[in-house]
C-alpha positions in Angstrom: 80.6 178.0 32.9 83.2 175.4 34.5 85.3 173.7 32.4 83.8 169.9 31.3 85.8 167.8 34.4 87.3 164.6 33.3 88.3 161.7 35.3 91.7 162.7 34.4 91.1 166.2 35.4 89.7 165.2 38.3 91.4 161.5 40.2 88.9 159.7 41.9 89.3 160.6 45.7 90.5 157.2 46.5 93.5 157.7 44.5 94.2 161.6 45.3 94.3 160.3 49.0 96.8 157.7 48.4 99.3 160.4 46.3 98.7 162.7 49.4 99.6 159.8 51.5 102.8 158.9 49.8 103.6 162.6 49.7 103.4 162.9 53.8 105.4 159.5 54.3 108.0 161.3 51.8 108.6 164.2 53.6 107.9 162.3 57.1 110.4 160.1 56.4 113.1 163.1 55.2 112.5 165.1 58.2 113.4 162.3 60.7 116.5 162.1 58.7 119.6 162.6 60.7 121.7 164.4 57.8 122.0 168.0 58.2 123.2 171.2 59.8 121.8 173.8 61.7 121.3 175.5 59.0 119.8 173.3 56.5 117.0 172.9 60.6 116.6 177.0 59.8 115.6 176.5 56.5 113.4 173.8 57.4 111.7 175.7 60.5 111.4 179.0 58.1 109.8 176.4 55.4 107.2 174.8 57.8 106.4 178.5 58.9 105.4 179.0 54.8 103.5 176.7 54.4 101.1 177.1 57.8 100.5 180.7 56.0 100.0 179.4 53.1 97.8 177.0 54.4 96.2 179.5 56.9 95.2 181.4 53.8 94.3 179.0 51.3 92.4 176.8 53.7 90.0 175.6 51.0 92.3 174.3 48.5 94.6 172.8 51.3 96.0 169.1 50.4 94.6 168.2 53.8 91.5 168.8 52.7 89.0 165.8 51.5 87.9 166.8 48.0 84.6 166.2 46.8 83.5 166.9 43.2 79.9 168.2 43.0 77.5 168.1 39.7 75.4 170.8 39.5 72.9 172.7 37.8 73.7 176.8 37.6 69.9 177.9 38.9 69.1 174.9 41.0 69.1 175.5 45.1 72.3 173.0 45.2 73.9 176.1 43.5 71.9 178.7 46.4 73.6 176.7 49.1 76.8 176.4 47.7 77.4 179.7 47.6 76.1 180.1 51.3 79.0 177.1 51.6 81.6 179.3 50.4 80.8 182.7 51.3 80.6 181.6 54.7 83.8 179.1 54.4 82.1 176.6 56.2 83.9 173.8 53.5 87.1 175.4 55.0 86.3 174.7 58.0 84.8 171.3 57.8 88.2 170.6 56.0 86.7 170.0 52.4 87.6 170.8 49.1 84.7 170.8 47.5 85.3 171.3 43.4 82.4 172.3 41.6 81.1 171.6 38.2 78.2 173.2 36.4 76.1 170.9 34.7 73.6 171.5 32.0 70.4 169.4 33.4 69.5 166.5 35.4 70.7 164.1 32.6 73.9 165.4 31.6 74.6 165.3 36.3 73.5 161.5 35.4 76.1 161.3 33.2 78.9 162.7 34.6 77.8 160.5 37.9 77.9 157.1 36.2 81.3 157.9 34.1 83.7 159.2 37.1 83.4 163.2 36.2 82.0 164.3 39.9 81.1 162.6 43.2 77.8 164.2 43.9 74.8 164.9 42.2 71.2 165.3 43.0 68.7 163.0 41.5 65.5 161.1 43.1 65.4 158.1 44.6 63.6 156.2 41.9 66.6 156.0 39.6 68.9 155.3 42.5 66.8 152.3 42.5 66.4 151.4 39.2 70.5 151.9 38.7 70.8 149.3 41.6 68.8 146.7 39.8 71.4 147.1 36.9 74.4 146.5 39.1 75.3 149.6 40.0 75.8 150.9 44.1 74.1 154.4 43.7 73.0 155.3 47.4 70.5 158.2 47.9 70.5 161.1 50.7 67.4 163.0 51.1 67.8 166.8 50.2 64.0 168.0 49.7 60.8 167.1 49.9 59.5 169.8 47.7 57.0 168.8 44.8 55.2 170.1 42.7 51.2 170.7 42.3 48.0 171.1 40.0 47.6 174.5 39.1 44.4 176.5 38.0 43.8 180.0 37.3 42.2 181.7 40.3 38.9 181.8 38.6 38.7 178.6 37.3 35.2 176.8 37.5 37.9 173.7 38.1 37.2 172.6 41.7 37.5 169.2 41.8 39.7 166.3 39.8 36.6 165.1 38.2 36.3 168.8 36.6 39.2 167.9 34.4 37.4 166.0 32.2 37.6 167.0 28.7 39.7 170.2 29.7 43.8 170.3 28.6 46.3 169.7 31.3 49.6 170.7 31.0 52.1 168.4 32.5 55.9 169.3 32.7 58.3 166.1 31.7 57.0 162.7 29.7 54.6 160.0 30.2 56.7 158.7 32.8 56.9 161.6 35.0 56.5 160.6 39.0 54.3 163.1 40.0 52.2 162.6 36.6 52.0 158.9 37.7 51.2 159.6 40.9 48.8 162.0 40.4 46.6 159.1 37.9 47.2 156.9 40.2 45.2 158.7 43.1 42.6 159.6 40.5 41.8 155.7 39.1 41.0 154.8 42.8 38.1 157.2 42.1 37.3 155.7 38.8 39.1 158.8 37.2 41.3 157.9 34.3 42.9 161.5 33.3 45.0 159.7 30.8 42.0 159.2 28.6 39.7 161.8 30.0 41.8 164.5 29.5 43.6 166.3 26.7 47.2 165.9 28.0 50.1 168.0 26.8 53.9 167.3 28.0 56.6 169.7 27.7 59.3 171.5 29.3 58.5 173.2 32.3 59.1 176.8 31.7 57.1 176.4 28.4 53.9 175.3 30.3 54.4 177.6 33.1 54.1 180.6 30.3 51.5 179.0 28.2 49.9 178.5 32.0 50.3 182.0 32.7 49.1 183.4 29.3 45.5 181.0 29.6 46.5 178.9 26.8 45.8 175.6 29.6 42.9 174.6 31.6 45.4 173.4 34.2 49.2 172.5 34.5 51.1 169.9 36.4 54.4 171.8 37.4 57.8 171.7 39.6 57.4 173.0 42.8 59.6 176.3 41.3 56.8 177.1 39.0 54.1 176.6 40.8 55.7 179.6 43.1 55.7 181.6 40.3 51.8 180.5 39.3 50.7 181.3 43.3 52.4 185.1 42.8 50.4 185.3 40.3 47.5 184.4 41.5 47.0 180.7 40.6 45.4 178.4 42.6 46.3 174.7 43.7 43.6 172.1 42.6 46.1 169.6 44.4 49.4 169.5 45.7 51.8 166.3 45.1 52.4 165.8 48.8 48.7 165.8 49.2 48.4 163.1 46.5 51.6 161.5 48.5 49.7 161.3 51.9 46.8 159.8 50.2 48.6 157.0 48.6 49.7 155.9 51.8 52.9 158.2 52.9 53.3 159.2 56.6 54.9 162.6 55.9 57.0 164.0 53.7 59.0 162.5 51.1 62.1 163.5 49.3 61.9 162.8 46.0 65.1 164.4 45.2 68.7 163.7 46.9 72.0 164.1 47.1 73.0 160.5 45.0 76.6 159.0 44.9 78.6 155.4 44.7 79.1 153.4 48.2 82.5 153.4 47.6 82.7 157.1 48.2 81.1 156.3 51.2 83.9 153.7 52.4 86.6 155.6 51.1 85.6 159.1 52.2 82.6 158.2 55.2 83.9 160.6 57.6 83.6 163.4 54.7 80.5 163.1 53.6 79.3 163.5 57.2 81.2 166.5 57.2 79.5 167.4 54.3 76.5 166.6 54.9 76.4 168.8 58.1 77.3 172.1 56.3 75.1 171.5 54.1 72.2 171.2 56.4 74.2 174.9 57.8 73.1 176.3 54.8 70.2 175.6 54.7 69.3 176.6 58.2 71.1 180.0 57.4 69.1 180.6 54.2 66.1 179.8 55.9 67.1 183.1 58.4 69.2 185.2 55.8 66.9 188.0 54.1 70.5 189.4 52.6 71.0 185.7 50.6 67.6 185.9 49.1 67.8 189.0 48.4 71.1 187.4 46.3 69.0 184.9 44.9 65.9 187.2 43.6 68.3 189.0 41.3 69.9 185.3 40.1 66.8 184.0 39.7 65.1 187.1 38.1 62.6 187.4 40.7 62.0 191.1 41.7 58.6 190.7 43.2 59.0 190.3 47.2 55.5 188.4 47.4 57.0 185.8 44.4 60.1 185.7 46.6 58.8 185.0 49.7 56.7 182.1 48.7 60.4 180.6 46.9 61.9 180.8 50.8 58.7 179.4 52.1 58.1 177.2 49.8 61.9 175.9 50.5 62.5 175.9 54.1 59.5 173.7 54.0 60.9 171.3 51.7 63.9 170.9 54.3 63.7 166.9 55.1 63.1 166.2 59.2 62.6 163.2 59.3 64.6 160.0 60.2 66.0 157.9 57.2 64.0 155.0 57.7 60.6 156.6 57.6 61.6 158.4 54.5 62.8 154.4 53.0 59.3 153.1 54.2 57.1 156.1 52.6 59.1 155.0 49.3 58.9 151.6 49.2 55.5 152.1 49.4 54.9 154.6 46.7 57.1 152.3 44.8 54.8 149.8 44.6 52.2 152.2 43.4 54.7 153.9 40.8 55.6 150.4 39.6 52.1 149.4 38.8 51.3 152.4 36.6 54.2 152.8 34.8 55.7 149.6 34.7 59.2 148.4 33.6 60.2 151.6 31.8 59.5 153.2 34.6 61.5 151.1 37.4 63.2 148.1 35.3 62.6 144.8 36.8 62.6 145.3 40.4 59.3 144.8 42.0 60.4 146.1 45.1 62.6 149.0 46.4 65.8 147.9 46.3 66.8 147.7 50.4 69.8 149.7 49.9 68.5 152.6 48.0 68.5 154.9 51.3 72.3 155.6 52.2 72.4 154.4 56.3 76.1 155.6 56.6 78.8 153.7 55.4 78.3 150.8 57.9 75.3 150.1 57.4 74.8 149.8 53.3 72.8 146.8 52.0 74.9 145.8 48.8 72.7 145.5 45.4 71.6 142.8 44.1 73.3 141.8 40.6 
């Protein structure tokens, strides 16, 4: 585990930038100084030639380096493409420190987002919205379009929706969950109310993936991670959430889940997060190549069969985002119409429409939130 990082443990970047920039004018200022020998030049010269080593070797914890502090979860893919970050020292090279902190789940990276503790998280773009509608300036940056998807076993006489009726349907998260909501949504345009037609069981996920798995549930509404592990096993979709997505009225496919950080990150540290945005995108083009980092990930994940591994990296590289930032903004401000209808206030607050500046544009081009 990393240690818990505090805002005193960890300076805004703002502030680390403006103690770097004191320290340069310091020494700028000493060096054009006109005391001094020959000697006192030698010692100088033989300095500046310790410091590029030290520099050449450390390149990743150089004070030249932007830092960036990252919230995340030990066995999430943020993790699987950090590592690609670092093994291959592409943050080194895109001249960023990026300082790591291991988070216990999606709410404790909330936390630690809204209090100063990291830079960086991943979250959806839901609660980006909803935090800008209580004065916050949360921006969101599509990571993945991965979702999740009705699962039933492979002999199921389930073939339709309208054969859930009266069967138990397991769904991972609350009430409130997005691709729960979703999911009834699509089904009342049919006249299908699974809310009330259905006996519906929440829970974690890895609970209802293993009472899934051991036949204790008709069907089960899962992340898109368990739903691998259904499929290996020889589970069959009823529906998949970007299917339900697409017939609400999507284009193509949405990220639900981004990377999610303050606008004034963006003003004060714009040209890094391009940076890191790009090696990110790296990493995931070389894990979507790499059999040796899958390989890696199988035995972090526990996954030894190679058909259940394969369908993780398909299943992945497909849930890479293409698309341009504005389509992705339109798909969801169009879903979050449908979301707000069915779930109401508790759901999204009091906005009744996306708020404009949800989507991070760059830097320039941020629409501030309303408060």
């Amino acid at each position: 585990m990393y240690p818990d990082t505090t805002i005193k443990d960890n300076p805004k970047p703002d502030r680390s930038e403006q103690i770097l920039t004191a320290k340069r004018q310091k020494n700028a200022k000493n060096a054009s100084s006109p005391k001094g020998n020959s000697g006192r030049r030698q010692r100088v010269r033989l300095g500046a030639i310790f410091c590029l080593t030290l520099t050449l070797a450390f390149a990743g914890r150089s004070e030249a380096a932007d830092k960036l502090r990252l919230g995340v979860q030990k066995t999430g893919t943020f993790a699987w493409e950090l590592a690609v970050i670092k093994a291959s020292k592409l943050d080194a090279k895109a001249d960023l420190d990026l300082v790591v902190t291991e988070l216990a789940s999606t709410e404790a990276a909330k936390i630690a987002l809204m209090g100063g503790a990291v830079d960086i998280i991943l979250s959806d773009w839901l609660w980006v919205a909803r935090e800008r509608g209580l004065a916050s300036n949360l921006v969101f940056q599509p990571y993945s379009t991965a979702v999740g998807a009705l699962m039933v076993p492979a002999d199921s006489p389930i073939q339709t929706l309208d054969g859930l009726k009266g069967k138990t349907i397991g769904v991972a998260g609350g009430p409130i969950d997005k691709s729960w909501l979703l999911l009834r949504a699509y089904t009342q345009r049919d006249g299908l109310d699974l809310k009330a037609s259905a006996n519906v069981v929440f829970g974690a996920p890895a609970l209802l993936y293993a009472k899934t798995a051991n036949g204790e549930l008709d069907a089960n509404l899962n992340f898109w991670n368990y739903v691998v592990s259904l499929e290996a096993r020889g589970f069959r979709r009823l529906i998949g959430i970007d299917e339900v997505e697409r017939r609400l009225g999507a284009k193509g496919p949405l990220a639900m889940v981004g990377y999610v950080f303050d606008e004034s990150l963006a003003k004060s540290h714009g040209a890094a997060l391009d940076r890191f945005f790009k090696i990110a995108h790296e990493a995931k083009e070389e894990l979507a190549r790499s059999d040796a980092d899958w390989t890696r990930i199988g035995k972090e994940i526990g996954v030894t069969d190679p058909k259940e591994l394969a369908l993780y990296r398909k299943r992945y590289v497909e849930g890479v985002p293409t698309r341009p930032v504005e389509d992705e903004a339109a798909d969801a401000a169009a879903l979050y119409h449908i979301l707000r209808d069915i779930g109401g206030p508790e759901l999204v607050g009091a906005a009744n429409e996306l708020n404009p500046g949800t989507f991070y544009k760059g830097a320039a081009n941020q629409t501030p939130a309303e408060h």
